[in-house]
N, C-alpha and C positions, 0 to 999 in steps of 0.2 A: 504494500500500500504506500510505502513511505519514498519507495522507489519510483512508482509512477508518478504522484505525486509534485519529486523535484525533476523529473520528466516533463511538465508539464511546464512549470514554473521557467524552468530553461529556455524552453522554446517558445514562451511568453515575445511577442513582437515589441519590439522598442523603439517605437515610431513617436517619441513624445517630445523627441530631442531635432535641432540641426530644423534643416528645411522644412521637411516635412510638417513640424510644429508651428512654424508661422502661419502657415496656411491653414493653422486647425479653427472650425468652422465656429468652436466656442468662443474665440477671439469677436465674435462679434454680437451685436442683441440690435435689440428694434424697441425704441417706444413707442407706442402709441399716440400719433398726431404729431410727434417732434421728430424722428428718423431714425437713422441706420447709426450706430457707434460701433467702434471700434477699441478695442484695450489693447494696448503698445505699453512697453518695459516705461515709459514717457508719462503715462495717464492713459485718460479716455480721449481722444478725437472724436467729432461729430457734431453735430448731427448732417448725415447725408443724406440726399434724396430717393435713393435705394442702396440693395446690400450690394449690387455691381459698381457703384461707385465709393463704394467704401470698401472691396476688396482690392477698387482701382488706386487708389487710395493707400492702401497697405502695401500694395506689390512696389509702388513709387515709392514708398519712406524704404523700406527695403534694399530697394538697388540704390538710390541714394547711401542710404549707411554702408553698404557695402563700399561703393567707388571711396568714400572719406575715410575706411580702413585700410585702404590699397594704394599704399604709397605711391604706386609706380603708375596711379590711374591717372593723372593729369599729363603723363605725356605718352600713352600707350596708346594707338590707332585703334 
């Protein structure tokens, strides 16, 4: 029992981490009559007019963060 068990536990998916996590769907909510938000390591952003512009929205603070961690982004083609 003890063995399948940490059989189980092992092969648990660790999808909570890196890319995949940004994109995860609980990063966003909806008020009612006010819009779309978003929760970033930053606060909340929002209110947007739908969840596609506030995914649009997250994928741009994204590659932005990303190019001001990559030193070599302001002269790489």
């Amino acid at each position: 029992m003890m063995k399948k068990l940490m059989t189980s536990i092992e092969s648990a998916p660790t999808d909570r981490t890196g890319k995949k996590h940004r994109g995860n769907p609980d990063r966003y909510f909806h008020i009612m009559t006010e819009g779309w938000y978003v929760f970033k390591s930053e606060g909340v952003r929002g209110p947007f007019y739908d969840k596609a512009r506030a995914t649009s929205y997250l994928q741009q603070h994204i590659r932005e963060t990303l190019d001001q961690n990559d030193p070599s982004s302001t002269w790489r083609l």
